[in-house]
PDB file of N, CA, C and O in Angstrom, chain B, residues numbered from 101:
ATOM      1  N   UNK B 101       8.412 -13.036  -6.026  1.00  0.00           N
ATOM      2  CA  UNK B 101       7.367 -12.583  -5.120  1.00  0.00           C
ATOM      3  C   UNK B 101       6.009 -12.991  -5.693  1.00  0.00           C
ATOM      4  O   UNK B 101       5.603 -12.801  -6.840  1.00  0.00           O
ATOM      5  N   UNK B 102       5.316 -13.657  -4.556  1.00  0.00           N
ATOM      6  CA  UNK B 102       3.587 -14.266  -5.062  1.00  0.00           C
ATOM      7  C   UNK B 102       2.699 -12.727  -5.254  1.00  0.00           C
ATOM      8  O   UNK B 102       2.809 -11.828  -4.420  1.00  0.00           O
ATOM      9  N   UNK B 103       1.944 -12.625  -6.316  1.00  0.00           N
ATOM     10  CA  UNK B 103       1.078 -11.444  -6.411  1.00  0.00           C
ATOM     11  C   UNK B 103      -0.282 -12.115  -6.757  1.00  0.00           C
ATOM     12  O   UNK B 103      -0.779 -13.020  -7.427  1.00  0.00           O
ATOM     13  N   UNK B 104      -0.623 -10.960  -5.752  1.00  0.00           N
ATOM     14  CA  UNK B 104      -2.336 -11.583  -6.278  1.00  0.00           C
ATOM     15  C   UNK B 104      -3.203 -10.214  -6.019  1.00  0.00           C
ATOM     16  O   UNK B 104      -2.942  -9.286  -5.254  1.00  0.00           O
ATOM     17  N   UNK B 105      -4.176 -10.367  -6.790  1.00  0.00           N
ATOM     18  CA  UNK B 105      -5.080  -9.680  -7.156  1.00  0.00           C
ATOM     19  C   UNK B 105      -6.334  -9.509  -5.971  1.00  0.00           C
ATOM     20  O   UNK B 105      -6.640 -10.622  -5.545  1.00  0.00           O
ATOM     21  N   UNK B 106      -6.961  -8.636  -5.474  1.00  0.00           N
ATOM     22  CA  UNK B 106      -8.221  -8.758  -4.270  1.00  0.00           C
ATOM     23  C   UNK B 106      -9.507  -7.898  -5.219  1.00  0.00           C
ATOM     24  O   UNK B 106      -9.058  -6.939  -5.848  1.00  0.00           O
ATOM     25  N   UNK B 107     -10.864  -8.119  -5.361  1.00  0.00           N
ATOM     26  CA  UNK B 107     -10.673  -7.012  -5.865  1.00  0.00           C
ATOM     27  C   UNK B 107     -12.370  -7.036  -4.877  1.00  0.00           C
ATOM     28  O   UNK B 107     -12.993  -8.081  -4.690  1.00  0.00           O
ATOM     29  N   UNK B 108     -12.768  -5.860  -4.445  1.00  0.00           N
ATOM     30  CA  UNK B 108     -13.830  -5.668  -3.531  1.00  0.00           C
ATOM     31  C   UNK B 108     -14.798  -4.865  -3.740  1.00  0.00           C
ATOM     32  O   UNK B 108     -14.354  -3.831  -4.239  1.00  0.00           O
ATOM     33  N   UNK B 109     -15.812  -4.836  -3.613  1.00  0.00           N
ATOM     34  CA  UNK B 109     -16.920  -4.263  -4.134  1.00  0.00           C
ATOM     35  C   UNK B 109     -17.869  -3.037  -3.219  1.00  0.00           C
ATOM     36  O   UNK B 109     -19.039  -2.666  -3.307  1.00  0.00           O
ATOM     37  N   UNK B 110     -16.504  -2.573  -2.163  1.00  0.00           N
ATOM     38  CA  UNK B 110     -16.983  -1.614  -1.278  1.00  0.00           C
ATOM     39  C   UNK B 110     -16.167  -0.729  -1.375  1.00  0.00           C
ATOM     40  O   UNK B 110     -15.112  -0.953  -1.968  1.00  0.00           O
ATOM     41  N   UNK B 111     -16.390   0.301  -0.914  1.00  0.00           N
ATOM     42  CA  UNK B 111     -15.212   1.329  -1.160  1.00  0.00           C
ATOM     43  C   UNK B 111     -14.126   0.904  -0.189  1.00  0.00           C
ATOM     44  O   UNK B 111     -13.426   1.872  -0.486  1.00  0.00           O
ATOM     45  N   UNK B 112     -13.462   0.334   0.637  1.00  0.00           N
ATOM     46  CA  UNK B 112     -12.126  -0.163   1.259  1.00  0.00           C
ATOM     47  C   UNK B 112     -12.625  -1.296   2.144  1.00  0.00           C
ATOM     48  O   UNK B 112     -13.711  -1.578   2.649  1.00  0.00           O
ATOM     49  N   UNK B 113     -11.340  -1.864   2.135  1.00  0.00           N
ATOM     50  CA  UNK B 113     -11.232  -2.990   3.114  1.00  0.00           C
ATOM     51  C   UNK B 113     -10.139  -2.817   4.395  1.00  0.00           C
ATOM     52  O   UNK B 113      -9.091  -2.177   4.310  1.00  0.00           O
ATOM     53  N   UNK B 114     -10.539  -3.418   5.408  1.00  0.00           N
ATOM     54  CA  UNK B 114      -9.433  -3.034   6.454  1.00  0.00           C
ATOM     55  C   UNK B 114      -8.412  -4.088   6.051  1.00  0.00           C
ATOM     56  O   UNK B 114      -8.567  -5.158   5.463  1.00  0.00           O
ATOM     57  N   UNK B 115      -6.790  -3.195   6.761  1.00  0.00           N
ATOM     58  CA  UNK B 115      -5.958  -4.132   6.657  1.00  0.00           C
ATOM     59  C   UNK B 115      -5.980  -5.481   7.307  1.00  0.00           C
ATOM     60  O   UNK B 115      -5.568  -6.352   6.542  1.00  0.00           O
ATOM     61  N   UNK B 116      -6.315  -5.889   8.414  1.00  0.00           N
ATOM     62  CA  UNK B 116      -6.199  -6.788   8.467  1.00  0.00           C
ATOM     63  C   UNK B 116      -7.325  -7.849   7.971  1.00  0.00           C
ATOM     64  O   UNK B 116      -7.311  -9.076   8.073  1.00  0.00           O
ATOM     65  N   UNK B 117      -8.278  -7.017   7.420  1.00  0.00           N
ATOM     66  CA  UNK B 117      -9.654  -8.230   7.007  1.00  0.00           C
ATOM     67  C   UNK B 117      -8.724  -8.976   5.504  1.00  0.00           C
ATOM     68  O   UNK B 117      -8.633 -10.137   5.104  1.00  0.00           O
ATOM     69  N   UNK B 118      -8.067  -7.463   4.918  1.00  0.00           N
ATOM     70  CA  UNK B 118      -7.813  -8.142   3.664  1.00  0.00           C
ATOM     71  C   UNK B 118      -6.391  -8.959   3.833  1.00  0.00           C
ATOM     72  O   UNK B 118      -6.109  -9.553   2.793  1.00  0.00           O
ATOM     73  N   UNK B 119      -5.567  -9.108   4.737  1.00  0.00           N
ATOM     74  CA  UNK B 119      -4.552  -9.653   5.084  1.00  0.00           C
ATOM     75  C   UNK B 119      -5.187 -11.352   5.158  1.00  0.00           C
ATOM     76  O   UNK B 119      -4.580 -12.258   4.588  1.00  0.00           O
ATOM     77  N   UNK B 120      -6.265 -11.557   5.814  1.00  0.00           N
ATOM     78  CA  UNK B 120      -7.229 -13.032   5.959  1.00  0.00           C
ATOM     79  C   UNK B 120      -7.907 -13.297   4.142  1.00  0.00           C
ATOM     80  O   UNK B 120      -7.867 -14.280   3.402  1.00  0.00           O
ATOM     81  N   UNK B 121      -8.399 -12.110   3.993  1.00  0.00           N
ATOM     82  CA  UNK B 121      -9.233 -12.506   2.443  1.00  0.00           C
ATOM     83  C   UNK B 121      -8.588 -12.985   1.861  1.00  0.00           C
ATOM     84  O   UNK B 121      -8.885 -14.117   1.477  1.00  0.00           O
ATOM     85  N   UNK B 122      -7.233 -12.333   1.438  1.00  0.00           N
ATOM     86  CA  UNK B 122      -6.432 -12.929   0.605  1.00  0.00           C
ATOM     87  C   UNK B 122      -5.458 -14.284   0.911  1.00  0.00           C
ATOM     88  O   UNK B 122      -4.907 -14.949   0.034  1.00  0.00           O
ATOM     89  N   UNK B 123      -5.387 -14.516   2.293  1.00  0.00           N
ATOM     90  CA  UNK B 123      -4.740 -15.731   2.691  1.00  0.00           C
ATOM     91  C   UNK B 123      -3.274 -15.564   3.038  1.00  0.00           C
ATOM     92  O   UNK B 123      -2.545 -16.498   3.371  1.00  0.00           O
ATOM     93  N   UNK B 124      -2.949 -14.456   2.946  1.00  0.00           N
ATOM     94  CA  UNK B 124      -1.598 -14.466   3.431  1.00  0.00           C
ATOM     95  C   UNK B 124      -1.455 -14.215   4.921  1.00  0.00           C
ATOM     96  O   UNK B 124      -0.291 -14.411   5.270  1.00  0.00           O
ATOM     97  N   UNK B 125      -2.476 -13.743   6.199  1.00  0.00           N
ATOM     98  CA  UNK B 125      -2.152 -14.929   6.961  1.00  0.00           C
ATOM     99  C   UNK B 125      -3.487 -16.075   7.283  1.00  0.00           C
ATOM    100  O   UNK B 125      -4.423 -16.085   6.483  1.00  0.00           O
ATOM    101  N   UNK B 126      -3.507 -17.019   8.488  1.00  0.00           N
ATOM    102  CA  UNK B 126      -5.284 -17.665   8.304  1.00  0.00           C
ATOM    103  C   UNK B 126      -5.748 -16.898   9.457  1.00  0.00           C
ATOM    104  O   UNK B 126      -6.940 -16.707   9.217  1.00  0.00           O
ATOM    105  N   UNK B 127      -5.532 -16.484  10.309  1.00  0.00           N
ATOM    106  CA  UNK B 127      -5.934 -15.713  11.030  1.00  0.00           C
ATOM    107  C   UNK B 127      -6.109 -14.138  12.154  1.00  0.00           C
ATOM    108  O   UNK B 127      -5.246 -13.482  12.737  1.00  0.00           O
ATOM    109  N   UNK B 128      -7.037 -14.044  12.108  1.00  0.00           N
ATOM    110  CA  UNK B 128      -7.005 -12.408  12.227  1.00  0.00           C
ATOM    111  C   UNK B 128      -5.774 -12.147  13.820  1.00  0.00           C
ATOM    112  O   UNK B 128      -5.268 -11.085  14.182  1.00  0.00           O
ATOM    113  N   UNK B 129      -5.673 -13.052  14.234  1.00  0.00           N
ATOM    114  CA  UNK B 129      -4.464 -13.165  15.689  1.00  0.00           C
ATOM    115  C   UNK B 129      -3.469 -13.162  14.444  1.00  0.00           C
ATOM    116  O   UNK B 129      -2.564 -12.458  14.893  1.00  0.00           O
ATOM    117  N   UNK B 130      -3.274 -13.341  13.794  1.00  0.00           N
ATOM    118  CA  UNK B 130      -1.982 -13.790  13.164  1.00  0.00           C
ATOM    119  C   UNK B 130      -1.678 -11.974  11.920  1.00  0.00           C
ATOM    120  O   UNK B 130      -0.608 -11.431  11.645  1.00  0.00           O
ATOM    121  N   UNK B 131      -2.691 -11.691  11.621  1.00  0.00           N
ATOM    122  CA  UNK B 131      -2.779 -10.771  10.985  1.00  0.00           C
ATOM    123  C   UNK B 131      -2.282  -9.678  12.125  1.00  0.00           C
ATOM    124  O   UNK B 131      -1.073  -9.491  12.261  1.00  0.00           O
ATOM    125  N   UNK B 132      -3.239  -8.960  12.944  1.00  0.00           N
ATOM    126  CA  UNK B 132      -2.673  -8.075  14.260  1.00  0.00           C
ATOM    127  C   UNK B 132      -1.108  -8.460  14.529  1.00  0.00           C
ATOM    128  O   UNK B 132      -0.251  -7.585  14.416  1.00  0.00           O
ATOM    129  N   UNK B 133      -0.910  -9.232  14.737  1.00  0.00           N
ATOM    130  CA  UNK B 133       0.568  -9.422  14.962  1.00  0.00           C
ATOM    131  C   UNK B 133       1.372  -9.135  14.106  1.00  0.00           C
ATOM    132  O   UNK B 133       2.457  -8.775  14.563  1.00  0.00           O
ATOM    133  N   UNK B 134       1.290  -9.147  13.067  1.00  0.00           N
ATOM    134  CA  UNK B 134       1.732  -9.295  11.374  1.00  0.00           C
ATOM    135  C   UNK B 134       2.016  -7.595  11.520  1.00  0.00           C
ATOM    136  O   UNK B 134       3.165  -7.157  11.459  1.00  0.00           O
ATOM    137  N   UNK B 135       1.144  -6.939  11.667  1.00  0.00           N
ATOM    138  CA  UNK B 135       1.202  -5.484  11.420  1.00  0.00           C
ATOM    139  C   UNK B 135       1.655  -4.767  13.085  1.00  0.00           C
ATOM    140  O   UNK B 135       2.394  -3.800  13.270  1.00  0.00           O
ATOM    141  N   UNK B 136       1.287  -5.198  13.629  1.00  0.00           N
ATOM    142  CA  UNK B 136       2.366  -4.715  14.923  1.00  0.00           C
ATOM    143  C   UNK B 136       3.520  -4.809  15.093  1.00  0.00           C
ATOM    144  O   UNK B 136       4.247  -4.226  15.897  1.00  0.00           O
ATOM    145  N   UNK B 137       3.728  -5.516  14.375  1.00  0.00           N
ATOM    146  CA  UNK B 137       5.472  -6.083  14.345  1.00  0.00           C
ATOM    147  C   UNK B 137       6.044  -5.289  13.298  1.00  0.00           C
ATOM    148  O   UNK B 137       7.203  -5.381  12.892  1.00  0.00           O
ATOM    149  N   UNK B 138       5.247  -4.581  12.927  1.00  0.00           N
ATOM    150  CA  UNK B 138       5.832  -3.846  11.282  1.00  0.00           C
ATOM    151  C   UNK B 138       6.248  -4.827  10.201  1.00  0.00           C
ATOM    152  O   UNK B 138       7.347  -4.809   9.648  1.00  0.00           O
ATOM    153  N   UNK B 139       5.463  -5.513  10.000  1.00  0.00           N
ATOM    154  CA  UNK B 139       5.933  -6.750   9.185  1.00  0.00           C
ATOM    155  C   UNK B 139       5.170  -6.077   7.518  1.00  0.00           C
ATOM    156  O   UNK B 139       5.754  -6.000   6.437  1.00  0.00           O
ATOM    157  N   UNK B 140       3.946  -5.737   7.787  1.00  0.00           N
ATOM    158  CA  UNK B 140       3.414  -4.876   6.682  1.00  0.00           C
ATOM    159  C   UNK B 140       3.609  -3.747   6.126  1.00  0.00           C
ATOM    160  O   UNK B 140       3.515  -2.676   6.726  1.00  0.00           O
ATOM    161  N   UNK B 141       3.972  -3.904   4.631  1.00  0.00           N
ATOM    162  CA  UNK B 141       4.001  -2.295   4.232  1.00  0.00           C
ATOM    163  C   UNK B 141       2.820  -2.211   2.904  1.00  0.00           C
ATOM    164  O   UNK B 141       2.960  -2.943   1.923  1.00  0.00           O
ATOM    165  N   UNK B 142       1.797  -1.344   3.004  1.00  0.00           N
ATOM    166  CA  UNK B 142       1.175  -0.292   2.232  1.00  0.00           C
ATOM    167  C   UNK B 142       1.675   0.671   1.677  1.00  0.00           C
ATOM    168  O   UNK B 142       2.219   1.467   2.443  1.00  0.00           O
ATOM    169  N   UNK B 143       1.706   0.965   0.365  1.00  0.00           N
ATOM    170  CA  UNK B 143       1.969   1.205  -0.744  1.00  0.00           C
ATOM    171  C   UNK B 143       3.712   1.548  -0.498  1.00  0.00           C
ATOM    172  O   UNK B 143       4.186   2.348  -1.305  1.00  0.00           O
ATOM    173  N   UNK B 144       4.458   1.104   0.340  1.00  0.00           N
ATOM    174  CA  UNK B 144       5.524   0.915  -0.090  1.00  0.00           C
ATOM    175  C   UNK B 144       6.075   1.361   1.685  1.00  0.00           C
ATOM    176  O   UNK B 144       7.292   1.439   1.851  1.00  0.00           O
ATOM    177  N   UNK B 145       5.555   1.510   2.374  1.00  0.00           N
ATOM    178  CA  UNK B 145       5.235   1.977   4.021  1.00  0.00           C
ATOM    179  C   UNK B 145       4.955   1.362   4.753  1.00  0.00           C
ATOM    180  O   UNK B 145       3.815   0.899   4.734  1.00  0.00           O
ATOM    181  N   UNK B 146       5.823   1.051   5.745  1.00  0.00           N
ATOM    182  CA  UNK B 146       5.438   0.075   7.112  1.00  0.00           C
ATOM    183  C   UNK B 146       4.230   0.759   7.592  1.00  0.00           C
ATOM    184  O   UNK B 146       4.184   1.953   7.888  1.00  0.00           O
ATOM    185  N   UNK B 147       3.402   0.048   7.640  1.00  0.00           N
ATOM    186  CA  UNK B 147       2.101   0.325   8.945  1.00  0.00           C
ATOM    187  C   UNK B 147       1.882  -0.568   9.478  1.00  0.00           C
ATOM    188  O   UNK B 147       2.054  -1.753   9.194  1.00  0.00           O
ATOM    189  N   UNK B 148       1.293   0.141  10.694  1.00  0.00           N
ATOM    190  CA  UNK B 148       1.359  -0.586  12.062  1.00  0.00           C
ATOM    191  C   UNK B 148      -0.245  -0.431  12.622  1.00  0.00           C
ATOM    192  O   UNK B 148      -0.630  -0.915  13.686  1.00  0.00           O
ATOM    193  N   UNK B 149      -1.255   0.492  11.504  1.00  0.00           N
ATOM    194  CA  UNK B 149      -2.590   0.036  11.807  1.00  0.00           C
ATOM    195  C   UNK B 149      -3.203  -0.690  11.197  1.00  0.00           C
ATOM    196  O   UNK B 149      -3.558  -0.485  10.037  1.00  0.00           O
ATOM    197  N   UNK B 150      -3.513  -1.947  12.032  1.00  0.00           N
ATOM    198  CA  UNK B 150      -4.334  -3.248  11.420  1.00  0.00           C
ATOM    199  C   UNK B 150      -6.050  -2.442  11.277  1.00  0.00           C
ATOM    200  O   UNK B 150      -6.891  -3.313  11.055  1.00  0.00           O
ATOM    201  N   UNK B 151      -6.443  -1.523  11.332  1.00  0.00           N
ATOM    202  CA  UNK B 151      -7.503  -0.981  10.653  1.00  0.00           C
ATOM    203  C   UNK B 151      -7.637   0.153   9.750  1.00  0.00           C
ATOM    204  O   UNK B 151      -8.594   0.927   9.737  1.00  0.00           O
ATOM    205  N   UNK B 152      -6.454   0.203   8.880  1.00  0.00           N
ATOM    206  CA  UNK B 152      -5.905   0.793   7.874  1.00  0.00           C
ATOM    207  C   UNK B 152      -7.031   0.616   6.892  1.00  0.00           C
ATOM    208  O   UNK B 152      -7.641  -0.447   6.774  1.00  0.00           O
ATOM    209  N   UNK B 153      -7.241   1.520   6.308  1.00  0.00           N
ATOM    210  CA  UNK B 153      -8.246   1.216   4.729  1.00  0.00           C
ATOM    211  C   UNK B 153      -7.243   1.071   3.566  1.00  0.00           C
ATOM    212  O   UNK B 153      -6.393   1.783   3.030  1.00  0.00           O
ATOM    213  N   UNK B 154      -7.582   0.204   3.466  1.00  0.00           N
ATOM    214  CA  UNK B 154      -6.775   0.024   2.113  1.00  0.00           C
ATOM    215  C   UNK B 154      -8.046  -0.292   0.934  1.00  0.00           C
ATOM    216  O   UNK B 154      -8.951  -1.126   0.903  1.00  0.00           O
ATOM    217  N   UNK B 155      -7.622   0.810   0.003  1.00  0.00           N
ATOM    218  CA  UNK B 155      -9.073   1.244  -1.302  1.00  0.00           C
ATOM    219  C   UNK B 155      -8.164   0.952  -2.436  1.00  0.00           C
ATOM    220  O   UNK B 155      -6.941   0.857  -2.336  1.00  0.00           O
ATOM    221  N   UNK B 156      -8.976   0.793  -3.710  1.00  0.00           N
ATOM    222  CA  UNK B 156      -8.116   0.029  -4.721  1.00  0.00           C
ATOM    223  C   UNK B 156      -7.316   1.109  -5.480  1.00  0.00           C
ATOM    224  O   UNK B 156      -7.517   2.298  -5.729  1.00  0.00           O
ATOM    225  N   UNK B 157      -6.016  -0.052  -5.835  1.00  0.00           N
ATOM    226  CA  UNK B 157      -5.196   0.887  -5.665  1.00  0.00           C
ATOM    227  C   UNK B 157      -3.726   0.535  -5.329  1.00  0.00           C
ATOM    228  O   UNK B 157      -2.651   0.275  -5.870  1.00  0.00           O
ATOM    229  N   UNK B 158      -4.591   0.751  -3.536  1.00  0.00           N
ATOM    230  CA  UNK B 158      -3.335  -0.078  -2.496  1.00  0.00           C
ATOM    231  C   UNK B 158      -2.591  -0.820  -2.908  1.00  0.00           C
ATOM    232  O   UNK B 158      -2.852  -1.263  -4.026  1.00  0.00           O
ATOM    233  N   UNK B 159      -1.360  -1.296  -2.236  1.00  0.00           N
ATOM    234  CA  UNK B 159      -0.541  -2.259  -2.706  1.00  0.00           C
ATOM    235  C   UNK B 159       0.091  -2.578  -1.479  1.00  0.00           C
ATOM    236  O   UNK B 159       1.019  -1.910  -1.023  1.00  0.00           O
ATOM    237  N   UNK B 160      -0.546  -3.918  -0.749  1.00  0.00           N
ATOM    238  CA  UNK B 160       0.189  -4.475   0.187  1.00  0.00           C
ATOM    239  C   UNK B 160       1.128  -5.539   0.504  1.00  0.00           C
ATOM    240  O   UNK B 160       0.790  -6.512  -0.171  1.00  0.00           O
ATOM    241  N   UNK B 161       1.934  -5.759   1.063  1.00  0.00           N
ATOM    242  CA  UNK B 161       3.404  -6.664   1.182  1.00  0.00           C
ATOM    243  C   UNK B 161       3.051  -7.526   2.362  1.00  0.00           C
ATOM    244  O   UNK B 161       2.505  -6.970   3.315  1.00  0.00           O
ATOM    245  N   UNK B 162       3.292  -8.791   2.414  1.00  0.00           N
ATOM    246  CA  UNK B 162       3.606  -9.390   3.689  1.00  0.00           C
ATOM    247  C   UNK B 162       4.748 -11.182   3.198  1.00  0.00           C
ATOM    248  O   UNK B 162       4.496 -12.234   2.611  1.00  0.00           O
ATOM    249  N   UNK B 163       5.834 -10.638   3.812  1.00  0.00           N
ATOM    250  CA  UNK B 163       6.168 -11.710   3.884  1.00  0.00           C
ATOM    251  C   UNK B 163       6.278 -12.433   2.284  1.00  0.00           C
ATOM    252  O   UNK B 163       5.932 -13.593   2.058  1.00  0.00           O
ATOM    253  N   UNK B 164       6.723 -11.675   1.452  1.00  0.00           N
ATOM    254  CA  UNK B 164       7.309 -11.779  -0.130  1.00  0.00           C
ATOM    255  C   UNK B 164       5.497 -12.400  -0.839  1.00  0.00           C
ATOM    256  O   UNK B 164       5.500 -13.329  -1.647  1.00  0.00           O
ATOM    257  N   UNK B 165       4.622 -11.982  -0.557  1.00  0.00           N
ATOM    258  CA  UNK B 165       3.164 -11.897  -0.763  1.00  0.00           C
ATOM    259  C   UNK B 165       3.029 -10.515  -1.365  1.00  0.00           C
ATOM    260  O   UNK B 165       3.663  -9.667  -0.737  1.00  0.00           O
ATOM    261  N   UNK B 166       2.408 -10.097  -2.355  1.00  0.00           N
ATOM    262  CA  UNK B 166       2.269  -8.623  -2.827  1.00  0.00           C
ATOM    263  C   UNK B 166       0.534  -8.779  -3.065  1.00  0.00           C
ATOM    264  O   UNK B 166      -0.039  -9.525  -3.859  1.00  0.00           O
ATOM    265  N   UNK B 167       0.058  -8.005  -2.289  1.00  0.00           N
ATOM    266  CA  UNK B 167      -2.073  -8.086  -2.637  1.00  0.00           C
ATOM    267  C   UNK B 167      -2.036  -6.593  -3.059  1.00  0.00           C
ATOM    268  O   UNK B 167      -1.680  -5.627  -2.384  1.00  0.00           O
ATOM    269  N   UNK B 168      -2.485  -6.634  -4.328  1.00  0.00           N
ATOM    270  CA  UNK B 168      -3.329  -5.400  -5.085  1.00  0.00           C
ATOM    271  C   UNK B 168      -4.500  -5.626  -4.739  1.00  0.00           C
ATOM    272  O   UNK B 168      -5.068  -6.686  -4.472  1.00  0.00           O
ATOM    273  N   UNK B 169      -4.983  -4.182  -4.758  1.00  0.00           N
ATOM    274  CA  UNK B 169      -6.738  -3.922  -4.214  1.00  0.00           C
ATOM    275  C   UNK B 169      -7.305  -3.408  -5.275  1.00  0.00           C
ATOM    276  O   UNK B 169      -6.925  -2.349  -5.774  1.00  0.00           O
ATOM    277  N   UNK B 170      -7.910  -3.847  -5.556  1.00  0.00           N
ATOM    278  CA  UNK B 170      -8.920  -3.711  -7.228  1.00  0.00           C
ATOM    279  C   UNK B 170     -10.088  -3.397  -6.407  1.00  0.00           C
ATOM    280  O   UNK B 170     -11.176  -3.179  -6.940  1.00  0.00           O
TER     281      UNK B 170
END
């Protein structure tokens, strides 16, 4: 599994902004879909809101992709 590191300088990022930041998908159509489909899980949990905060910490999955939120 690819892991990568995000790390952000606000107190959270939405799921799907950081789903694009980090590149696992290229676009935010592609992201919404990604998490409607239950394709995403947060901290170990399917979610299905693409305006999820994810604060560091988080630990998101897509598609054998693992993004930590620093």
């Amino acid at each position: 599994m690819q892991e990568q590191t995000v790390n952000i300088t606000t107190e959270y990022i939405k799921l799907d902004a950081l789903l694009k930041f980090a590149g696992a998908v290229e676009t935010g159509g592609e992201a919404k879909q990604a998490v409607q489909e239950g394709q995403v899980t947060v901290n170990g949990e399917v979610c299905t809101m693409r305006g999820k905060k994810c604060r560091p910490g988080d630990v998101v999955v897509l598609d054998g992709m693992r993004i930590v939120v620093a």
